[in-house]
C-alpha positions as CSV (number, residue, x, y, z in Angstrom):
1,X,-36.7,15.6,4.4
2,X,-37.5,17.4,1.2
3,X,-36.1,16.5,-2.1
4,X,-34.5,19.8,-2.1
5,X,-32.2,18.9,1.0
6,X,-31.5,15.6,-0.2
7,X,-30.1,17.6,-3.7
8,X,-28.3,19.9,-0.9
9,X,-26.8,17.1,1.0
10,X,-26.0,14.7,-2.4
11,X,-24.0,17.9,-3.8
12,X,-22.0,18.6,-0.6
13,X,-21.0,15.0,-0.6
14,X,-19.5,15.6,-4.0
15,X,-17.7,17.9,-3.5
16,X,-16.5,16.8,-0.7
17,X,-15.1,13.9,-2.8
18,X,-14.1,15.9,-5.5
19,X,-11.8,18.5,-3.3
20,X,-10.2,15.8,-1.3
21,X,-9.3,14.2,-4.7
22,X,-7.7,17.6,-5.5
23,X,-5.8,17.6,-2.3
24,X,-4.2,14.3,-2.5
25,X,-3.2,14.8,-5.9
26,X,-1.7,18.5,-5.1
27,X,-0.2,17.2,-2.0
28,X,0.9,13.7,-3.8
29,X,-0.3,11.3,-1.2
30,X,-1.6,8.8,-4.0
31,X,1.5,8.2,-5.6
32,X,3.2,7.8,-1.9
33,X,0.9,5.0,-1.0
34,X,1.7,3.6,-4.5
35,X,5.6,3.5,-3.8
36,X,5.2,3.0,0.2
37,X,2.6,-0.4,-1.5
38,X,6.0,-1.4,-3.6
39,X,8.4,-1.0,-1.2
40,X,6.7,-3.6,0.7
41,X,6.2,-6.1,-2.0
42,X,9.9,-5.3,-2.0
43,X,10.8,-6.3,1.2
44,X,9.0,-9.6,1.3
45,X,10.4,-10.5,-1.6
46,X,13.9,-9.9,0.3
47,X,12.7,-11.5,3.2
48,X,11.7,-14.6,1.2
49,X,15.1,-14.9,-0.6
50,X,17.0,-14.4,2.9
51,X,14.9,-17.5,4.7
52,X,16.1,-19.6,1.2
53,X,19.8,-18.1,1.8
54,X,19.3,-19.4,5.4
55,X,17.7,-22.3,5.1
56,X,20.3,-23.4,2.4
57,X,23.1,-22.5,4.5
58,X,22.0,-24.5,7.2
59,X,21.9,-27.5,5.1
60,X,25.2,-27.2,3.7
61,X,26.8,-26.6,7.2
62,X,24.6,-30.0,8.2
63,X,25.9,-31.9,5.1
64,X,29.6,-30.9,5.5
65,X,29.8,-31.5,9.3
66,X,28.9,-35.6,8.4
């Protein structure tokens, strides 16, 4: 393999980069993930307040059956 091809091969992965970088920001996708990665941190943080809820709940209904 010549340097020549190695050049070829180097600039094709480049661009290759470079247009898909284009494409998801023309078609948005980064800032998608970004919300989609917030809307989860989201809903753990609900599911973690619900187990409290429950788990507090429990003990009341515990405390005011004795």
């Amino acid at each position: 393999m010549s340097s020549e091809d190695l050049w070829v091969i180097v600039a094709l992965i480049c661009v290759f980069y470079l247009c898909r970088e284009l494409n998801c920001w023309y078609l948005k996708i980064n800032e998608r993930k970004k919300q989609m990665d917030q809307m989860i941190e989201n809903q753990k943080e609900i599911i973690e307040l619900l187990k409290k809820e429950r788990t507090a709940n429990t003990q009341n209904r515990e405390n005011s059956e004795n």
